[in-house]
KENUPA-840626 format. One line per field, with one value per residue (C-alpha): residue number from 1; residue in three letters; x, y, z. Coordinates in steps of 0.2 Angstrom, whole numbers. Layout:
residues N
seq <- NUM/...
type <- ALA/...
xx <- X/...
yy <- Y/...
zz <- Z/...
//
This chain:
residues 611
seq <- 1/2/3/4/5/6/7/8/9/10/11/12/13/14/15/16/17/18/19/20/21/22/23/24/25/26/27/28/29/30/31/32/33/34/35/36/37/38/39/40/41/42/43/44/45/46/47/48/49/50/51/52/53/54/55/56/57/58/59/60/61/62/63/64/65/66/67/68/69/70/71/72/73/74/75/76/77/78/79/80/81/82/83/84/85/86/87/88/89/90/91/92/93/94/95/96/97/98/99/100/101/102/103/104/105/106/107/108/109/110/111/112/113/114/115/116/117/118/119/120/121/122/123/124/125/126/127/128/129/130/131/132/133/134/135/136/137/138/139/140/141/142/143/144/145/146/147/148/149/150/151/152/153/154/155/156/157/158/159/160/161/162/163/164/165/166/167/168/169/170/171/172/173/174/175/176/177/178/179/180/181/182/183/184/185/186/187/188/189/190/191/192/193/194/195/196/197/198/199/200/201/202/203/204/205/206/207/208/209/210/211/212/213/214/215/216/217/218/219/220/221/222/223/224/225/226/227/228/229/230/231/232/233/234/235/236/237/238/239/240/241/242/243/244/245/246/247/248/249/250/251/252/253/254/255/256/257/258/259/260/261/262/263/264/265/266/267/268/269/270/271/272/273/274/275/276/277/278/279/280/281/282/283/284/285/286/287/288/289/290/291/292/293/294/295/296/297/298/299/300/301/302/303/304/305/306/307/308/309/310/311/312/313/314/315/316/317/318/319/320/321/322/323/324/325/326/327/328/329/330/331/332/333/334/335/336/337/338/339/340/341/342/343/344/345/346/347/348/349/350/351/352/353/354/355/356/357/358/359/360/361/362/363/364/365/366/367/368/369/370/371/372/373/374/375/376/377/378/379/380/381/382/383/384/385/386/387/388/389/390/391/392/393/394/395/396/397/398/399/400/401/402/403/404/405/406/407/408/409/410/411/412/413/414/415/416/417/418/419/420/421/422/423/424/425/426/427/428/429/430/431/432/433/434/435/436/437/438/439/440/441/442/443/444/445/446/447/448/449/450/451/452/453/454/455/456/457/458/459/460/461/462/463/464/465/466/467/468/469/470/471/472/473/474/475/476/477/478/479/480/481/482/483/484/485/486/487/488/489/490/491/492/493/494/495/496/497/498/499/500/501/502/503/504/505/506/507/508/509/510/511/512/513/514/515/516/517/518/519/520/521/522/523/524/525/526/527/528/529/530/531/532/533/534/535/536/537/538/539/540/541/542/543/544/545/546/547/548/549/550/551/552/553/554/555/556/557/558/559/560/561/562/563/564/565/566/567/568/569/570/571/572/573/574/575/576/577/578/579/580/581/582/583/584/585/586/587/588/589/590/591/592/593/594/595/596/597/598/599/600/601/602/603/604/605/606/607/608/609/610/611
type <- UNK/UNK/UNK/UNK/UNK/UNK/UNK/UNK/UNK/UNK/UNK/UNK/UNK/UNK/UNK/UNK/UNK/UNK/UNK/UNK/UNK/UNK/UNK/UNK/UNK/UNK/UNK/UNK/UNK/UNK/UNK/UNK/UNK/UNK/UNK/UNK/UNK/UNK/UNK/UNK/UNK/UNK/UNK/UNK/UNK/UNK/UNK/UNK/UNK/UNK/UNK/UNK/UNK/UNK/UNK/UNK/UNK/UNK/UNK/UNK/UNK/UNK/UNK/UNK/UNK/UNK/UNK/UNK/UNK/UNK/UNK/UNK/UNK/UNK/UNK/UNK/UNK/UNK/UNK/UNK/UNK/UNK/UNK/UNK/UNK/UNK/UNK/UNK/UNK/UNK/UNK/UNK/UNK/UNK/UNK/UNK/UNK/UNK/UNK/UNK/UNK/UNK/UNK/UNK/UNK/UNK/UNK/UNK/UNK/UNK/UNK/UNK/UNK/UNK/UNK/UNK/UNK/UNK/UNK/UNK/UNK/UNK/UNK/UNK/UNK/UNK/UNK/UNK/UNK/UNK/UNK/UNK/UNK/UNK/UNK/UNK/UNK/UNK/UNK/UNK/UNK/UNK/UNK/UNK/UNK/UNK/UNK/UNK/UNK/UNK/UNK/UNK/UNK/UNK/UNK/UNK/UNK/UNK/UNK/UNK/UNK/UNK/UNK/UNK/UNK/UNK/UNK/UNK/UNK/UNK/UNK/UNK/UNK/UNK/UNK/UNK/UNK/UNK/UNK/UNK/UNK/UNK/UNK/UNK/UNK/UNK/UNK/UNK/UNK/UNK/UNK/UNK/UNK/UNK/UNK/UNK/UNK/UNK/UNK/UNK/UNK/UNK/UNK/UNK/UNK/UNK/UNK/UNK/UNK/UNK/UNK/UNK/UNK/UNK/UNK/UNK/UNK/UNK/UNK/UNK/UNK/UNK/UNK/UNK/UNK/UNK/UNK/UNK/UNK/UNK/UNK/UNK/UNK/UNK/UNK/UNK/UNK/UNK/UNK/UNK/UNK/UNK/UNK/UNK/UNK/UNK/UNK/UNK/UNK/UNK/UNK/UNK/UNK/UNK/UNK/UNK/UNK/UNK/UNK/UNK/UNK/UNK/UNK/UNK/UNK/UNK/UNK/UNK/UNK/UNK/UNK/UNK/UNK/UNK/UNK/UNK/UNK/UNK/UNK/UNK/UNK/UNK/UNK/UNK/UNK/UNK/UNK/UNK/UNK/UNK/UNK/UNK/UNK/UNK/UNK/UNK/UNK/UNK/UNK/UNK/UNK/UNK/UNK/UNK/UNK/UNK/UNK/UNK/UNK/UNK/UNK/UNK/UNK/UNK/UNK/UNK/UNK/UNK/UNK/UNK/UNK/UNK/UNK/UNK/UNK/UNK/UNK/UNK/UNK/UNK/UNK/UNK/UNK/UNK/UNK/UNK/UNK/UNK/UNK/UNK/UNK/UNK/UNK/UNK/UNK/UNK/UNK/UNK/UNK/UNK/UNK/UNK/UNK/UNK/UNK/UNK/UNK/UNK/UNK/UNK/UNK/UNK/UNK/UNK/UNK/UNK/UNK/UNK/UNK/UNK/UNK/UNK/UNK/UNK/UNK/UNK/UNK/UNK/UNK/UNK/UNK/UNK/UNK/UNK/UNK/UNK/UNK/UNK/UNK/UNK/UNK/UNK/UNK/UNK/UNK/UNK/UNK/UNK/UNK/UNK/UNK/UNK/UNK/UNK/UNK/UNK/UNK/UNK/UNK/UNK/UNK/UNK/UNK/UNK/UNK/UNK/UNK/UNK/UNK/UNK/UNK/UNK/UNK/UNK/UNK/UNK/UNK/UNK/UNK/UNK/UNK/UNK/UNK/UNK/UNK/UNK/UNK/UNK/UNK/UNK/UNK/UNK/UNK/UNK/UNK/UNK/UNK/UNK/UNK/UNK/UNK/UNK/UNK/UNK/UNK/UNK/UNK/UNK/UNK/UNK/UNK/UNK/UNK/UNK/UNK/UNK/UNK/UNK/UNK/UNK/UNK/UNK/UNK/UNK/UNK/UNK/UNK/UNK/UNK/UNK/UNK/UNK/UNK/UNK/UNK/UNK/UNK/UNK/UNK/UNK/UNK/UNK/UNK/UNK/UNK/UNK/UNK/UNK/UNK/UNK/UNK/UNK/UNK/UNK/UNK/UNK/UNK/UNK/UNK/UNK/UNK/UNK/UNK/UNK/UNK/UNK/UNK/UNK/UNK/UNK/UNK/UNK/UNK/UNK/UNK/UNK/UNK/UNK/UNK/UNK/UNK/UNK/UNK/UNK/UNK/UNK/UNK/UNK/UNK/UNK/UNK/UNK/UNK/UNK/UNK/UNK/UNK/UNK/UNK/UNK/UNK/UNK/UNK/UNK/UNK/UNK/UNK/UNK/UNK/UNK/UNK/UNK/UNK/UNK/UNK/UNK/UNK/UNK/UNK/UNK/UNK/UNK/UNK/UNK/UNK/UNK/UNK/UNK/UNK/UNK/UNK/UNK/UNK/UNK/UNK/UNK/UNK/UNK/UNK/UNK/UNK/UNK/UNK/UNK/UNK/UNK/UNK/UNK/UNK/UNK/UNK/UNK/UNK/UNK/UNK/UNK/UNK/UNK/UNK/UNK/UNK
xx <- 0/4/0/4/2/0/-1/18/26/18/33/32/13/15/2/-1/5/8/25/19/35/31/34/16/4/-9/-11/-29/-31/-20/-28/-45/-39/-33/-51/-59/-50/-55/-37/-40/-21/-6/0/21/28/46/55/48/48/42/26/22/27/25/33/27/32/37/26/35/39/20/17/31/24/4/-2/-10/-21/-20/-25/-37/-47/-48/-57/-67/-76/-81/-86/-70/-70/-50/-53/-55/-37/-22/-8/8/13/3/-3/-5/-17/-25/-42/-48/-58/-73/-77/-80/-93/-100/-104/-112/-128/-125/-131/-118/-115/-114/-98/-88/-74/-60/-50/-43/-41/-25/-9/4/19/11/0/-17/-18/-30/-24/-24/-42/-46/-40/-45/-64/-66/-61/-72/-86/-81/-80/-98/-105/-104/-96/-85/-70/-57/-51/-34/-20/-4/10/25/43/50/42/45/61/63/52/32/25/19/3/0/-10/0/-1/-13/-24/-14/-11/-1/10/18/35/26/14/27/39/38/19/12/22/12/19/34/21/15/34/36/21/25/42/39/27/43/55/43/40/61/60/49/59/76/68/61/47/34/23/32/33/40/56/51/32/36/22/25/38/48/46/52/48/61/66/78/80/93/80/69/76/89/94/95/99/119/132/129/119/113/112/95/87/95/82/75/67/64/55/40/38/28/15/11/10/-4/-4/-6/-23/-30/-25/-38/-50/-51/-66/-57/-45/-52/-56/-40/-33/-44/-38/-20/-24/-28/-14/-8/13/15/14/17/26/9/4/-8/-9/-1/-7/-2/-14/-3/12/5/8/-10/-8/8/4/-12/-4/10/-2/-15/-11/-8/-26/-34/-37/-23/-30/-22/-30/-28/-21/-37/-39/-54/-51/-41/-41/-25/-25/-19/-19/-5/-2/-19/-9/-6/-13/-29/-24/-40/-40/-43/-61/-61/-56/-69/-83/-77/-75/-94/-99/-89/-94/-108/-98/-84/-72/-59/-50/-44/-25/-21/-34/-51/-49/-39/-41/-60/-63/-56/-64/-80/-80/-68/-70/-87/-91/-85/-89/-106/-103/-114/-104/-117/-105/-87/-75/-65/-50/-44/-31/-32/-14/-14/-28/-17/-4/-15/-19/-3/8/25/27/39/25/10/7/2/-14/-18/-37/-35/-23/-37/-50/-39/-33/-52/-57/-49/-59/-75/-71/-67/-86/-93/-84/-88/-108/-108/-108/-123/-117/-116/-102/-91/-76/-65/-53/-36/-32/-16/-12/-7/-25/-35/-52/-55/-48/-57/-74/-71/-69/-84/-95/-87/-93/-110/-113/-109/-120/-107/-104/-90/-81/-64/-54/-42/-36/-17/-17/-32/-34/-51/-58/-54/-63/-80/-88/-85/-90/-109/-111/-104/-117/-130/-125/-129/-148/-153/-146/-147/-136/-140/-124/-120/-105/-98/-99/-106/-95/-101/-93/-78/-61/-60/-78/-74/-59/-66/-81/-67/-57/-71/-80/-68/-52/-62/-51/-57/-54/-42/-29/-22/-5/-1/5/-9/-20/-11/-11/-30/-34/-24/-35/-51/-47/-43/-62/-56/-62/-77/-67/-67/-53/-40/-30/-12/-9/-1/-9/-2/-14/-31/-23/-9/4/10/16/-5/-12/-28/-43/-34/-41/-41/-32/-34/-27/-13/-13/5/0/-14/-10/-22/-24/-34/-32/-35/-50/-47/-39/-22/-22/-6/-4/9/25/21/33/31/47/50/69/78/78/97/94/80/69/81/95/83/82/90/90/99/104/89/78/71/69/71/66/53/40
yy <- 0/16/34/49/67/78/63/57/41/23/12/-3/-14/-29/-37/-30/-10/3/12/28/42/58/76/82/93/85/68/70/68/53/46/48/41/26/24/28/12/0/-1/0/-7/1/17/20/38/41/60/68/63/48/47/32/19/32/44/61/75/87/100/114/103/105/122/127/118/126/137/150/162/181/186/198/182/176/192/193/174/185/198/209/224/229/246/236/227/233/222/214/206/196/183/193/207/216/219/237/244/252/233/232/247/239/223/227/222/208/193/180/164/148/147/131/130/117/111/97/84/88/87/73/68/58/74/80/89/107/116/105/98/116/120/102/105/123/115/102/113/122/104/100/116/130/145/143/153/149/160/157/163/168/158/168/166/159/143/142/144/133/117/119/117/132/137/135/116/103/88/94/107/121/138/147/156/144/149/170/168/157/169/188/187/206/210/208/200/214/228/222/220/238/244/232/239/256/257/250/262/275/268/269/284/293/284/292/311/314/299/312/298/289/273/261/253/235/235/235/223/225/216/218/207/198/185/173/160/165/156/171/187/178/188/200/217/233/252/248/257/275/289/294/272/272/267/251/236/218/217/202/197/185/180/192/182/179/198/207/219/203/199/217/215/199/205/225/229/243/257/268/252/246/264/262/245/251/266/251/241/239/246/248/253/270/271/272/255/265/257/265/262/265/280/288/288/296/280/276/287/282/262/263/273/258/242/254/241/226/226/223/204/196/189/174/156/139/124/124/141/144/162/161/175/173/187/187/176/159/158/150/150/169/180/174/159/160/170/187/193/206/191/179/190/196/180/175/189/185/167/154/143/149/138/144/135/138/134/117/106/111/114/130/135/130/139/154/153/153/161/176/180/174/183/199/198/192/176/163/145/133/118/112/98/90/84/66/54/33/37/51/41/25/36/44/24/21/17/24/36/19/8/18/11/-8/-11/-11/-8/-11/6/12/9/17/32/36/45/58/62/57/73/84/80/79/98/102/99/110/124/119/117/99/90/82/71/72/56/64/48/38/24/14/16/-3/-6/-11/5/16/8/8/27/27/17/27/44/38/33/52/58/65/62/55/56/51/64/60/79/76/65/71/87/93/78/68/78/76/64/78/92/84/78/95/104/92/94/111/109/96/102/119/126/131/140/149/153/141/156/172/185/195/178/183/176/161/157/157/148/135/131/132/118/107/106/109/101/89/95/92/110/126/129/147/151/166/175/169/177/195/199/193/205/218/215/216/232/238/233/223/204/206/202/184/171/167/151/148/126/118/111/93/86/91/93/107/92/88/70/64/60/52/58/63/60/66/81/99/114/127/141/150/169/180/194/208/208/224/231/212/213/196/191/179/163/157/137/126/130/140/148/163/164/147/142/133/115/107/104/119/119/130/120/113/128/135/147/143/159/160/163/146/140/122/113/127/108
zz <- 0/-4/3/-8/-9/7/14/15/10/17/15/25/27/43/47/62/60/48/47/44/40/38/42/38/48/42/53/59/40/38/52/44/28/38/48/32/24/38/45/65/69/75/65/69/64/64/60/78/97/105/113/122/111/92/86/80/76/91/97/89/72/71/73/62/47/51/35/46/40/41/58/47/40/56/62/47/52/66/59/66/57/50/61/77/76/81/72/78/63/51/63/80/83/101/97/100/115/102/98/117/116/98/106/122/118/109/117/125/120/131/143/144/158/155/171/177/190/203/192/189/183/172/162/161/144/148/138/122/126/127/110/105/110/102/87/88/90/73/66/70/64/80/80/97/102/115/128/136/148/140/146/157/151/168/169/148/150/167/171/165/146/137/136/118/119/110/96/82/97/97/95/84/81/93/96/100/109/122/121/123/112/113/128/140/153/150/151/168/178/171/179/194/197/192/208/219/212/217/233/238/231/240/258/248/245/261/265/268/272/286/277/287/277/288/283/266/256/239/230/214/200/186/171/175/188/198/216/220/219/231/247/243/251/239/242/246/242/251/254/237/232/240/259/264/266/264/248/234/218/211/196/186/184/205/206/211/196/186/195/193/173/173/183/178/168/157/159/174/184/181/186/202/206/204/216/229/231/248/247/266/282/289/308/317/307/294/275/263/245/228/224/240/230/215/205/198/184/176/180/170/154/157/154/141/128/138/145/126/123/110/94/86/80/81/68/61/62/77/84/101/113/122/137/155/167/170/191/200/217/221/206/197/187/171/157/159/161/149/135/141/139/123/117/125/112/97/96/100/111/120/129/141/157/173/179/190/196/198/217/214/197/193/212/208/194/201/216/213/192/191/207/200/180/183/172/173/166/156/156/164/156/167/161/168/160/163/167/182/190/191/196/209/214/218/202/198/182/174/174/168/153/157/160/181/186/206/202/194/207/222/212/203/220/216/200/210/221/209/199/214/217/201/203/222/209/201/184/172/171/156/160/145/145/136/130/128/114/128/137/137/134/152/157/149/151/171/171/160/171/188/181/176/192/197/187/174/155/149/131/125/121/104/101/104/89/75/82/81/73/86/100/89/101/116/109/104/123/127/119/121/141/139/130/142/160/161/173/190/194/211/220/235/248/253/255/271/279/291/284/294/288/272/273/283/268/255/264/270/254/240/249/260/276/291/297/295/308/309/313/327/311/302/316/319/299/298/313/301/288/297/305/287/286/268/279/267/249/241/248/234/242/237/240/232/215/216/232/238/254/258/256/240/244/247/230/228/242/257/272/290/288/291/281/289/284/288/281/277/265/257/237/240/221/215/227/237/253/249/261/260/264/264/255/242/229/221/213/206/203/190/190/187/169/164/150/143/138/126/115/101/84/69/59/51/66/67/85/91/106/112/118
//
């Protein structure tokens, strides 16, 4: 047999499996020229990375090879008029704030949210099941969007993915929009820092306002791991160097400035929000906030351009808005609000996710950006793979891929808690299987079964490998989800609850804790916060993503535990009360081999081993 064409060469037929050797990006359409055929067997690519036990074409391999269209087609199909983009390049554009103000009363489409059971080793897929399902919408006849965050350079460049999806569901242009994409991310540690150097500043020329050089709050940042900016001192070297003091950095991403980017509702809320951040406190223990310093003014004309949604597309060319958004622990971890509800008005269906598991992002989600945009989801996926459940049960990451059910059975509570989490919200729920070629029968029919049982949907998720075709089945019991359980959506808590309240609801029903213990730290800065009378804002909780507890080593359901929380701080800008738990980092380090030793440009500009 022989494959020709776009297709590639077929050179080599066994019984049993093709030998499939190609450096096409069209494999969703070899793989629906194989199914059409009959053939059912094993298909082996070589020229690419090795996924289980194929090989394909790296991440990056595919993007690069992608015929994308103008990013002024792509606005056309939604009836983007040229006027309303702003373009960076042929394939990037912000879109304007007069298509805000000519949309307003358009009505909004239905909102999907993708998240995820708590992370593993072993790989969850958001991001690509996200891409993968808006594309499967387009490819049974809705007009969907997808609303993402933008990735941050640090964890690029260090130990996490990109943001971009991967296989055939992603977003391109790649290789930008993980790198330095509209400059966002640059925009926002410029306003970030300018609000610092002012702040040492004003303690250089006089400090008017008594500010207190060891009740400093607000911290520098920057878009890159480095372990050595977590605690250093600055202002050395003499008199005119600057005040002497402790100081350090996040990541950009973790900052509070990023949270008020997402959740601003344009320019003069955005300017407001600034005004509020929380800098210091004076000698007698009075706040001192941004606005004191005068910096509100010049932050705002800093992020103008950064707070317009980014329009780019995917491989099969369904618009994506890419805005705002990548750190669920600290800052906000969704997409930006001003994107989601763009793209609820742009398209019919629009799918957009919420970072880790459901038990930070998804709450967040709900009970902070809901809370404050007035959104109202019709639908969540969660993502689940056979292989993080098995790991989840018990199995170590080298032995994933053999076929092990009693795993399965122990390590499925913790999908059962996150649908069950899911449903407290009052909204229908579809588990989305991101499925591996290494995934049995049995296997999959056990999850099937399980979440049945919950009272949730479930569909097999082939994106990775056939793109948008291959998340078909989803999308239909998606939309079908929709038309037959309408959702009843409400937030987890009320907000005139005291602090300790409403951390308490959040760990007993979302973690399934058995309580909250407070530190004396804990307690002193929450007394702080009351007598600032802010004890009334939503709780943003920073745990670790990897465990439903606060310890990162307790996979699965954890049991008989109780959440400690070491440190309250005050978002007041963001509008949310920071609970921190656990050893939380919010500026990451390297790892001894980072991300970064992987990637390359040739002299022509093209990069390599960007995923």
């Amino acid at each position: 047999m022989l494959v020709s064409g776009n297709f590639a060469m077929l050179y080599n037929v066994v019984p049993e499996s093709i030998l499939f050797c190609t450096k096409s990006p069209n494999l969703p359409r070899v793989l629906a020229f194989l199914s059409k055929i009959g053939y059912n067997k094993s298909v082996f690519f070589l020229f690419g990375k090795r996924i289980g036990g194929n090989v394909m074409l790296s991440d990056i391999e595919i993007a690069q090879q992608a015929e994308m269209q103008k990013i002024r087609e792509v606005a056309a199909g939604l009836s983007i008029e040229e006027e309303d983009l702003e373009y960076y390049g042929h394939y990037k554009a912000k879109l304007s704030e007069s298509l805000f103000q000519k949309l307003e009363d358009k009505p909004n489409g239905k909102l999907i949210l993708v998240t995820a059971i708590n992370p593993t080793p072993a790989g969850e897929g958001k991001t690509t099941v996200s891409v993968g399902l808006a594309d499967a919408l387009r490819c049974i006849g809705k007009k969907s969007v997808v609303a993402l965050r933008e990735p941050s350079l640090g964890p690029v460049f260090g130990i996490k993915g990109g943001a971009a999806g991967g296989g055939y569901s992603q977003v391109v242009p790649m290789e930008d929009i993980n790198l330095h994409f509209t400059g966002d991310m640059h925009a926002i540690t410029a306003a970030n820092n300018l609000l610092c150097a002012m702040l040492d500043n004003h303690m250089q020329q006089g400090n008017v306002l008594r500010i207190d050089q060891r009740r400093v709050m607000f911290k520098r940042v920057l878009d890159m791991n480095d372990r050595a900016l977590r605690n250093i001192v600055i202002g050395l070297g003499g008199k005119v160097d600057g005040i002497p003091r402790s100081d350090g950095f996040q990541i950009t991403v973790a900052s509070e400035v990023m949270a008020i980017l997402c959740l601003a509702s344009d320019l003069a809320d955005m300017k407001r929000r600034l005004g509020q951040i929380l800098v210091a406190y004076d000698l007698d223990g009075n706040p001192v906030y941004a606005k004191d310093l005068g910096a509100e003014g010049a932050m705002t004309a800093l992020l103008k351009d950064a707070l317009k949604p980014n329009l780019v597309q995917t491989l099969a060319h369904t618009p994506a808005l890419i805005h705002g958004g990548p750190f669920a622990n600290i800052a906000h971890g969704c997409n930006s609000l001003r994107a989601t509800k763009l793209a609820l008005k742009l398209g019919d269906y629009c799918v957009t996710e919420a970072g880790f598991g459901s038990d930070l992002g998804a709450e967040k989600f709900f009970d902070i950006k809901c809370r404050y945009g007035g959104l109202k989801p019709d639908c969540v996926v969660l993502v689940a793979t056979v292989r993080a459940l098995k790991y989840n049960g018990g199995v170590p990451k080298t032995e994933l891929t053999t076929e092990n059910l009693d795993a399965l059975k122990k390590g499925i509570v913790n999908l059962q808690v996150h649908i069950e989490n899911m449903q407290k919200y009052g909204v229908p729920v579809v588990v989305a299987i991101n499925r591996f070629h290494t995934d049995t029968e049995a296997e999959l029919q056990f999850v099937k079964e399980f979440c049945a049982s919950l009272g949730a949907s479930c569909e097999l998720a082939e994106v990775f490998a056939k793109g948008g075709e291959g998340g078909k089945a989803l999308a239909e019991t998606v939309c079908k989800t929709i038309e037959e359980k309408p959702s009843q959506f409400h937030v987890l808590y009320d907000t005139d609850l005291s602090i300790e309240e409403k951390v308490n609801c959040i760990a007993k029903e979302i973690y399934r804790a058995d309580g909250v213990i407070f530190t004396a730290p804990a307690k002193k800065a929450l007394a702080q916060i009351v007598a600032l009378g802010y004890d009334k804002l939503p709780i943003c909780v920073a745990k670790t993503q990897y465990s439903l507890s606060d310890d990162a080593s307790q996979l699965g359901h954890p049991t008989d535990f109780k959440i400690t929380v070491r440190d309250v701080t005050l978002s007041a800008g963001a509008g949310f009360v920071v609970v921190l738990t656990g050893n939380i980092m919010t500026m990451p380090g390297l790892p001894k081999a980072p991300a970064a030793l992987r990637i390359d440009c040739d002299n022509n500009g093209n990069i390599t081993g960007l995923f």
